[in-house]
N, C-alpha and C positions, 0 to 999 in steps of 0.2 A: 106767912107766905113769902115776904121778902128775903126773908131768914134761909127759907128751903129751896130758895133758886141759887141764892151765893153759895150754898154746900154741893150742890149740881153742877155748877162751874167748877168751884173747885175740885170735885171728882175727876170731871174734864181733862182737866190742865194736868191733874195730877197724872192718869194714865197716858196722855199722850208722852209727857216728859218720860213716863218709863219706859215706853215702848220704844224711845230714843236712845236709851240709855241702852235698852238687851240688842238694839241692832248694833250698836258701836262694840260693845260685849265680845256679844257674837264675832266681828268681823277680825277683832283680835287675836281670838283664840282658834282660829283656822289654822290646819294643821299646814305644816312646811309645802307637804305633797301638794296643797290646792295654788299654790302659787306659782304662776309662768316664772323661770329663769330666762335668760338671754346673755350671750357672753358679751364681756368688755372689754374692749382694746385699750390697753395701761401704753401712754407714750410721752415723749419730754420734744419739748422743742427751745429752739435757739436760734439766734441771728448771728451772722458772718459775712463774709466774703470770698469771691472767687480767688483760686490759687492758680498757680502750676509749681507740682512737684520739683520738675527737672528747667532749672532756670541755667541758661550759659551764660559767661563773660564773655565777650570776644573781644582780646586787647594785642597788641603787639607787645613783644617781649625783649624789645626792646627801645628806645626813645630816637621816633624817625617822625618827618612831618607826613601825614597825610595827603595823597594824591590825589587817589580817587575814589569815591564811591556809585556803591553800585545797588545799594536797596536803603530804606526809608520803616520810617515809624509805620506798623501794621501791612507791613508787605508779608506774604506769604513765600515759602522761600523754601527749595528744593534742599536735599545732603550733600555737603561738597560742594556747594553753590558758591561764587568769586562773590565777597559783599565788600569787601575795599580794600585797594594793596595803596601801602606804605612807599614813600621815599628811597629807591635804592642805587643812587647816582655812586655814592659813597663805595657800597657795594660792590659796583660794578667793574671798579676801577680794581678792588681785591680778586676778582674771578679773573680780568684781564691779566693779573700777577702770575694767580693759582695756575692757568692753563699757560703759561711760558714758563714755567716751571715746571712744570710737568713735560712738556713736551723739549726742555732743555735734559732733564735726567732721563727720556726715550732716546735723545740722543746718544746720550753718556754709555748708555748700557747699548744701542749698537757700536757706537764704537770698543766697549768693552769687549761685545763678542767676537767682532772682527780680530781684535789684537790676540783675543785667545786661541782664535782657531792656528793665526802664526804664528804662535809661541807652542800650540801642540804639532805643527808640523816640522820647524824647527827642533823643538825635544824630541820627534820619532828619530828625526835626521840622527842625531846629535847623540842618541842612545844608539842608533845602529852603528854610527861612527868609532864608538869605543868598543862596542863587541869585536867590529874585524882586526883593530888598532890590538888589542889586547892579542889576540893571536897569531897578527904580525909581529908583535911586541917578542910571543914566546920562539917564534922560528928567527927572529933576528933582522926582519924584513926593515924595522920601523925603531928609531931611535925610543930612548927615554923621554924624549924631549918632547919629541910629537906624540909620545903616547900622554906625556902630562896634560899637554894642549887638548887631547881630545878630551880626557879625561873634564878638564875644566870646562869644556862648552857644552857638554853635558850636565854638570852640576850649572851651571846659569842658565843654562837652557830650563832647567827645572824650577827653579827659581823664581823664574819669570813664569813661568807658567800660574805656582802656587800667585803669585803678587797677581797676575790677569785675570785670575780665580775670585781672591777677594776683593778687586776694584769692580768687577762683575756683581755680587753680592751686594755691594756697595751701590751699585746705580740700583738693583732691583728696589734695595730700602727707599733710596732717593723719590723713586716713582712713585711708592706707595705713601710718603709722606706726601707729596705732592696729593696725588688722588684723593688721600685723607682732608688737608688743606682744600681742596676744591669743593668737595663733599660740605665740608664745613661752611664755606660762604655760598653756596647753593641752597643750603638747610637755614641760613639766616635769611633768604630770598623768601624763602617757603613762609618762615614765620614772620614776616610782613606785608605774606597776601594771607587777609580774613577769610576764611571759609563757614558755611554753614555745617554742623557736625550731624543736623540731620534735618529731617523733614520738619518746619517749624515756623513760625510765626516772628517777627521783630517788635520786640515792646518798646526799646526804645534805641535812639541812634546819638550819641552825645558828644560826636563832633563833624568839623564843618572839614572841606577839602582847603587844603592849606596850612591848618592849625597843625602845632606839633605837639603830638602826644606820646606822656610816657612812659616807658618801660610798666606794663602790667595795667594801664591806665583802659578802663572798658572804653570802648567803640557802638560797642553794639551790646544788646542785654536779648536774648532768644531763648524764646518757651517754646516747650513740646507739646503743643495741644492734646496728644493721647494722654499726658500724664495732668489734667485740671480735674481740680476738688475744687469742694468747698470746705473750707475752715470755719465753722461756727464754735460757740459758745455758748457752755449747759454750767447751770449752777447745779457748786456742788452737791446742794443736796437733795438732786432730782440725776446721779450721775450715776448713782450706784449699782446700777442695774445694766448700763451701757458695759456693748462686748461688739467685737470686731463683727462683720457680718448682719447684723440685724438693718432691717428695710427703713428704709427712709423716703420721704419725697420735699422735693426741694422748690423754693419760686424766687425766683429772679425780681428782681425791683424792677428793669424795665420790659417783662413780660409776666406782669401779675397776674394774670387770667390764667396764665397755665403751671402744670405742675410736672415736675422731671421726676424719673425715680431715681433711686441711688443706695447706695449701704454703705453702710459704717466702715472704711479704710483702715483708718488708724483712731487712736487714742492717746493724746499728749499724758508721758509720764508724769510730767512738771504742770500744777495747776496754777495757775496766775495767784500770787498771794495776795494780792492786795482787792480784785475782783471777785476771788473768791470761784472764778469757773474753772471748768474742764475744756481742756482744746479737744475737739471732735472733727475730724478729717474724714468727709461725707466724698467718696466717689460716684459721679455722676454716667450713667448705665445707660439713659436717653437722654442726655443734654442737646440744646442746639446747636446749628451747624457752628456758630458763631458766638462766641462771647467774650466780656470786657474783665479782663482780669482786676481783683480789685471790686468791680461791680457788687454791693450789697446784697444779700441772698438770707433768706427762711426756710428753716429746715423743722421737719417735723420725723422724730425715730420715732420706730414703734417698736416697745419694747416686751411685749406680751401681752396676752389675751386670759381675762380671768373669765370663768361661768359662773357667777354665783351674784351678778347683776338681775336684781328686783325688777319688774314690769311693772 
């Protein structure tokens, strides 16, 4: 009896284990069709920092002290904006030169014209004078002697003329070098007042009013807030599928909660060797009104969409 209760059991055990066995079977060999797909979004991500594209120098071009300023670290700042002019005492004293010389060779050239108009009315004289001499000459009226006289004050009278002609020419040059020279310490004035080259931001300002700074030496460092990316960093071998245009979204370290969108700008030719990543130049499409260049950022591409993800 005891015998034929442990064979009963064992039957037991033995069909539940099977019946375990045909539903796992089964559950295997269901065709492709009975199973949900769902597509995958395939993406790479990376950490970096805030850029700007388009960064200015603004230095003086040539070595003068510092006078005055007129904008500061994070000022916002119009095109064509005065943000500090240079020392130009030096200067000044050159332009006082340039315009008395100039107005010394405006002299020169009225007096040139003046002289020339008396040497042309003089020469009318002076040619009329040998036309009639000459025909007194042939009737008898007028010696040899006088007629040489006229003869000669006609040819000097010409003479002078041509030499009032080119002292004339000569004041014209005078003036224009002049003009040139003014021009020139005018244009050295220009480039020791800082201008803003356009609509833009101040990252930084690295000198004080007084200090003498030189020839090429920055002043001022200016971004163009239209042209800010982000510069992240993808290892290369999650890179290879990266291509200009593909969607991004980006978050800022000190605005974690939110997320910007952006696409793919550029792609560094040159991958860091020793890091082993790709530079990735993410444009930001709803960035905030404001941000810190330099500031840490995460960025996440998304680089394609497969459908052959399992449920």
């Amino acid at each position: 009896m005891i015998k034929n209760k442990y064979i009963w059991i064992g039957l037991v055990a033995f069909t539940i284990a099977a019946v375990i066995v045909y539903v796992k079977l089964s559950t295997q060999k269901m065709p492709d069709m009975m199973v949900n797909k769902a597509p995958k979004t395939m993406s790479v991500s990376g950490v970096g920092t805030i850029e700007a594209k388009e960064i200015v120098v603004l230095a003086p071009k040539t070595t003068s002290k510092l006078q005055e300023l007129f904008a500061d670290e994070g000022d916002l700042i119009k095109a064509n904006q005065v943000l500090a002019k240079m020392e130009i005492s030096e200067l000044r004293g050159n332009i006082q030169e340039s315009n008395a010389a100039l107005a010394k060779s405006r002299s020169q050239l009225a007096a040139s014209k003046a002289i020339m108009e008396d040497l042309e009315a003089k020469k009318t004289l002076s040619d009329a004078t040998l036309t009639r001499y000459t025909t007194l000459l042939k009737g008898g009226f007028v010696t040899q002697a006088e007629f040489d006289a006229a003869q000669a004050n006609a040819r000097s009278a010409n003479a002078q003329l041509k030499s009032a002609k080119e002292n004339l020419t000569l004041s014209a040059h005078d003036i224009e070098k002049s003009e040139a020279a003014l021009a020139a310490q005018s244009a050295k004035i220009d480039d020791l007042t800082l201008r803003s080259p356009f609509d833009g931001i101040v990252i930084s300002r690295n000198a004080e009013v007084g200090s003498t700074v030189g020839s090429g030496i920055a002043v001022f460092h200016i971004a163009n807030p239209k042209t800010l990316w982000v510069k992240v960093y993808i290892d290369e071998r999650q890179s290879g599928a990266l291509s200009v245009g593909q969607k991004a979204t980006v978050t800022l370290r000190s605005l974690s909660e939110q997320q910007f969108s952006g696409e793919v700008a550029r792609i560094a030719v040159e991958s860091d060797r020793i890091t082993e990543e790709r530079v990735v130049y993410i444009r930001l499409l709803n960035g905030p009104k404001f941000v810190h260049i330099g500031e840490q950022a995460e960025a996440n591409i998304t680089l394609s969409t497969k459908s052959d993800a399992h449920l």
